[in-house]
N, C-alpha and C positions, 0 to 999 in steps of 0.2 A: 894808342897811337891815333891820332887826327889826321882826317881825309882834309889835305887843302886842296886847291884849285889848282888844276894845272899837273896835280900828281894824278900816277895809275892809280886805278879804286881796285879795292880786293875784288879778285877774278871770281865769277859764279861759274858753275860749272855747267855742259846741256841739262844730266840728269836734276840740277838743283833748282833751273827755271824750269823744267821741263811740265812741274805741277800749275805754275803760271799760265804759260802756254796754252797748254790744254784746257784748262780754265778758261780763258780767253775765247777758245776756241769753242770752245761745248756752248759758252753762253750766247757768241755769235750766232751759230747754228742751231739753237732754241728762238731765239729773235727771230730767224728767217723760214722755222719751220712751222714755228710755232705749236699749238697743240694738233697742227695735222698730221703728223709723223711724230712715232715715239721715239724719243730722244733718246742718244746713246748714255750711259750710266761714268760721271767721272773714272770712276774705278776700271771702265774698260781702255782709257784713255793711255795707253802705255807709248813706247820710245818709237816702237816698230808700227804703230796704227799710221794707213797712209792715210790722206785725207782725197777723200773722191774712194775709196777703196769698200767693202763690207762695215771694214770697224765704220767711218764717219762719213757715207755718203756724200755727196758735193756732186752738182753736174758745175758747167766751166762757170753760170752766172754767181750760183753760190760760194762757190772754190775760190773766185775773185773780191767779193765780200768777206770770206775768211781770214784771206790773204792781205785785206785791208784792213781789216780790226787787227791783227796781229802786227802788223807791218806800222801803224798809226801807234798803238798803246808801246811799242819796244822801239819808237823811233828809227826804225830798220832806214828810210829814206835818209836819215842823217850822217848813214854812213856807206850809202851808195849801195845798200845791200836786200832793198825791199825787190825786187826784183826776181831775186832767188826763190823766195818763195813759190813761185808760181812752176819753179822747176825743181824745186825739192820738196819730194809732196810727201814725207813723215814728219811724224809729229815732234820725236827724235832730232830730225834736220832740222827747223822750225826753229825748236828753243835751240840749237848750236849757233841757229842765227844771232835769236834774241842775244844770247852767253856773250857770245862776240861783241854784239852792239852796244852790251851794257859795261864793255869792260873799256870806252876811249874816257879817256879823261873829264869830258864835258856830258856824256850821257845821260842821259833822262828819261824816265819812266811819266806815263800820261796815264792818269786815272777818271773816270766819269763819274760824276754823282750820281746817286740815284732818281734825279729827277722828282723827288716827292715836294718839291717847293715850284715848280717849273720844268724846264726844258732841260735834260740832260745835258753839260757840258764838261769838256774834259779841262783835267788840274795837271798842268806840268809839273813833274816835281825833277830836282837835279840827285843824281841817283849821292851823290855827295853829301846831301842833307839825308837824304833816308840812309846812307850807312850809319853816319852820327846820330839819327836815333834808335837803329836797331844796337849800336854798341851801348847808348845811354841806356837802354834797356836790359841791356845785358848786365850792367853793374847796377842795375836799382832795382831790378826784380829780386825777389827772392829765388835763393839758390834752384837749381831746377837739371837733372840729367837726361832727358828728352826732354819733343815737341811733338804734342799731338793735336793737330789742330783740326776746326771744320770750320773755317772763314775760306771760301772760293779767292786763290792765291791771285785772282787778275784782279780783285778790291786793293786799297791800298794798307787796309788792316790786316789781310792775307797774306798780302807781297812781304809786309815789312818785318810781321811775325811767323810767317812760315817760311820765306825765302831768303830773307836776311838776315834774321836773330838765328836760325840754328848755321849761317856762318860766325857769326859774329862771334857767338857762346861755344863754337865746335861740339855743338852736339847733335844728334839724329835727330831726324821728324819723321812723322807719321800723318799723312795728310790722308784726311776722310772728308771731304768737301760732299754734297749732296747727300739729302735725307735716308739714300739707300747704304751709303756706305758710314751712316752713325753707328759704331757701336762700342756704347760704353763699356761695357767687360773688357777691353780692352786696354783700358785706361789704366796705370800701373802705377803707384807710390814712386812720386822723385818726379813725376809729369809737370810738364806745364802745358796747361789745358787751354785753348785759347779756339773760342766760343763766342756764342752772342745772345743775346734773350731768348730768342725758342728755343736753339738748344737746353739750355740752361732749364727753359721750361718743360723739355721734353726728360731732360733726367728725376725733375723732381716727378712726373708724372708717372715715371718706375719706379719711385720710392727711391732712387739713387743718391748718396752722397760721394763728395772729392773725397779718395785715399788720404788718408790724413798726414804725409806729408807731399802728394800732390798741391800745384796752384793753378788755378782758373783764372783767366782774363775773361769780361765781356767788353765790347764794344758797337756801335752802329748806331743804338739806342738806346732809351735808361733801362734799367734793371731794378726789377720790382723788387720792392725789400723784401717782400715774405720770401720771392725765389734764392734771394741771396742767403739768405736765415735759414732757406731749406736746403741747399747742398752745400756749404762749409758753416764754418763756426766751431761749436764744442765737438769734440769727436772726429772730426772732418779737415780735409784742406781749407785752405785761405782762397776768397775767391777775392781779385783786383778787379777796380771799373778803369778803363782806356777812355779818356773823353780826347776827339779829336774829329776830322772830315776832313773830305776827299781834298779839297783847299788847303789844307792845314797840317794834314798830316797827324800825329799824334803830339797835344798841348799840354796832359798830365793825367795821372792817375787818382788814383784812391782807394784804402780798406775797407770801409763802411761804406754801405749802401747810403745816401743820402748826407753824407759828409763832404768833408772841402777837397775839392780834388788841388793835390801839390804839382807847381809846375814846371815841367822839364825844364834844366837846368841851360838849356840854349832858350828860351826861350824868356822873353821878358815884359813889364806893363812901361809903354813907351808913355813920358808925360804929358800927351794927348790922351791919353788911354787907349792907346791901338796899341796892339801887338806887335813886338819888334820880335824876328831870330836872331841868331850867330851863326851868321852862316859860316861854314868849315874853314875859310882864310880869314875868319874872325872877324871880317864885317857885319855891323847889323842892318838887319833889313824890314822895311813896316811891312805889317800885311795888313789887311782888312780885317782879315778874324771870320770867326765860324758864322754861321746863320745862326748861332745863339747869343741872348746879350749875356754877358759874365757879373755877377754880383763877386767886389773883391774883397778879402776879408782883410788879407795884406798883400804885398809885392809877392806873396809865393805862395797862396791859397788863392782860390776861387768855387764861386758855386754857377752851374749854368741854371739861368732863371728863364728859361722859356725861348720862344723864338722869338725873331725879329718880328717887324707888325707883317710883313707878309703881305703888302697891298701889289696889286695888278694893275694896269691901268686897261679899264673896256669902256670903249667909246670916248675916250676922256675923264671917265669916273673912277675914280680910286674904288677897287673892289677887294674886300678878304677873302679869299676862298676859304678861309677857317673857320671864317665868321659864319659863314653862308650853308659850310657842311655840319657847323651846331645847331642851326636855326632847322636844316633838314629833318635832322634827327628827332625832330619834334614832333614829326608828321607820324600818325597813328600804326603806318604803316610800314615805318622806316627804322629799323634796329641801329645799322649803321651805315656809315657813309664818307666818301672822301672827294672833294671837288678842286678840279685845280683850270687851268685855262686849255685849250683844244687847239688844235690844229689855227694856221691863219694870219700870224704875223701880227700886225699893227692892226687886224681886223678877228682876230682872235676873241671867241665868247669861251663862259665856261662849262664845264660838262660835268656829270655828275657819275660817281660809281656806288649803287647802291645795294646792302643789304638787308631785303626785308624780312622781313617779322615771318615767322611760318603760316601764320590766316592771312596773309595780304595774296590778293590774285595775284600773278605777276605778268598774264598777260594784258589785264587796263592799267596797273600800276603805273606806268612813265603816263599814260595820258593825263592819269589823277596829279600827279605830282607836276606836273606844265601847269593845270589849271592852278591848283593849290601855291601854287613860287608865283602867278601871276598877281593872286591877293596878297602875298606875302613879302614880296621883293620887289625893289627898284628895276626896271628895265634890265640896265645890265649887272644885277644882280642875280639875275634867272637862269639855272642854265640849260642850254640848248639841248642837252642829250642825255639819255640816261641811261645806264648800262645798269642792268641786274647779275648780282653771282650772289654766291653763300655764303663767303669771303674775299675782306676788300682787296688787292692786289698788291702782291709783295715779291721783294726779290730775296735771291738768298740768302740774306743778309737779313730780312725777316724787317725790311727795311720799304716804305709805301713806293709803289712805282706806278709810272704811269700804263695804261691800258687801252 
């Protein structure tokens, strides 16, 4: 059955957004606490946790920022209902809210990118199109009797396959979001595993493989072929790649690591070469497409061939920040590194996040590394600041963020 416009969408229930929610909320509350307070654990996050209570602390400034991440990502103001918030202080109440909000006909879910190209911005999607691809997934997946997933359910890879495929498929999940609540023993023949690169790399680093009628999804980022070749194949589950983003939603799959991904069947190469959908009352619609360019094999393969050129503009000068973070990695000093634009608007330089090498000092290091970008780099090519850690900065999603 198709969702068109203007009809009810299938009802989610509190407990089915509830992992949403809470997700939502735990990563706000990471944002604002950051690493000066220990963060509460996904898995403590249940129906009955108040917010402002022992389970999730909040005094009123924080409680009001929770209350806007949550209230912004589930559109709550669309329906005269963000308000509530602020006087329904469980976690429980929260998602009855969201349930509600996402059940009017026109509703919509907002997702952010992760910021590894720029500035974090959010992607509306109409919760219309995301049912249409969690049922298109339902019939193109291989067969599957649960969901166990650890994609954090406020991404829009979480949402669509933790909260919307096991309506879609009417079958259970099992949501283990956060590094504390991985554990694979649990994982059980007939799963569908939906996962992203580190996990995937963390089972092969147990020596783990898929149940062999288990299926694995990754998405967020490519998957290294050996990882793929080491938890399915002979003996083992099938593990699928999800190529899609926050923009876009999900655009196709694939079995083979480094093969053509096949493209969802709403989904088309418009003869400009832009991406058209179908949207659910069967209109098509361009989009821009992902921050990757697409090599096309035919009208229903593709391969992604890298990113877009990625230029900045500082001071007027077209700048790569990718260019800029290879060129770093050169310096004797420097193992690895990610650079992207800083704080500042229209006057905005770039900064650098660096890690070094185990011999390099780390307390002259940033002076060395100003002088060393000043022989080496155009003016605004240089960047202004440099942050040392041991590793470069990632979200759970295992996906670069900013810092």
């Amino acid at each position: 059955m198709a969702v068109t416009v203007g009809e009810s969408l299938p009802s989610l229930s509190a407990a089915g957004v509830l992992p949403a929610v809470a997700s939502a909320t735990l990563s706000e509350w990471t944002a604002i606490h950051g690493e000066d307070r220990e963060a509460p654990t996904f898995g403590t996050l249940e129906a009955g946790v108040r917010i402002g209570g022992a389970g999730l602390p909040a005094d009123s400034l924080a409680l009001l920022r929770l209350a806007s991440a949550v209230g912004g990502q589930f559109a709550l103001a669309d329906e005269g209902i963000d308000d509530y918030l602020l006087r329904r202080r469980s976690l429980g109440e929260w998602a009855a809210l969201a349930a509600h909000a996402l059940s009017r006909p026109d509703a919509a879910v907002r997702f952010s990118t992760s910021g590894s190209t720029g500035e974090p911005r959010a992607c509306r999607h109409e919760m219309g199109t995301l049912w249409q691809e969690a049922r298109w997934l339902a019939g193109n997946l291989p067969p599957f009797e649960r969901i166990y997933t650890v994609a954090p359910a406020h991404h829009i890879y979480g949402f669509i396959f933790g909260v919307l495929l096991p309506a879609a498929a009417d079958v259970p999940v099992v949501h283990a979001a956060g590094v504390d609540q991985w554990r694979p023993d649990r994982i059980k023949e007939g799963d569908l595993v939906v996962g992203f690169p580190t996990f995937w790399q963390y089972l092969v680093s147990l020596g783990r493989r898929l149940p062999v009628s288990a299926v694995g999804t990754s998405s967020t980022a490519p998957l290294p072929a050996s990882v793929a070749e080491a938890v399915a194949g002979n003996d083992a589950g099938s593990l699928i790649e999800v190529f899609g983003s926050s923009e876009t939603a999900g655009l196709g799959i694939r079995a083979t690591s480094g093969g053509e991904f096949r493209l969802m069947d709403h989904w088309r190469r418009g003869r400009d070469g832009r991406l058209q959908r179908r949207r659910p009352d069967g209109q098509w619609q361009t989009h821009e497409g992902p921050d990757d360019t697409l090599e096309w094999t035919d009208e229903h393969h593709f391969r992604p061939a890298g990113r877009r050129d990625g230029a900045v503009q500082i001071g007027g000068t077209n700048v790569y920040p990718a260019d800029v973070a290879r060129r770093l990695c050169a310096h004797p000093d420097v193992n690895d590194c990610h650079v992207r634009t800083g704080p500042g608007g229209s006057d905005a330089r770039l900064k650098a996040f660096v890690v070094p090498r185990d011999t390099a000092d780390p307390m002259t290091l940033p002076a060395e590394l100003r002088q060393w970008c000043e022989r080496q780099f155009r003016p605004a090519e240089r960047p202004v600041s440099f942050t040392l850690g041991p590793a470069l900065p990632r979200n759970a999603m295992g996906k670069l963020q900013d810092w």
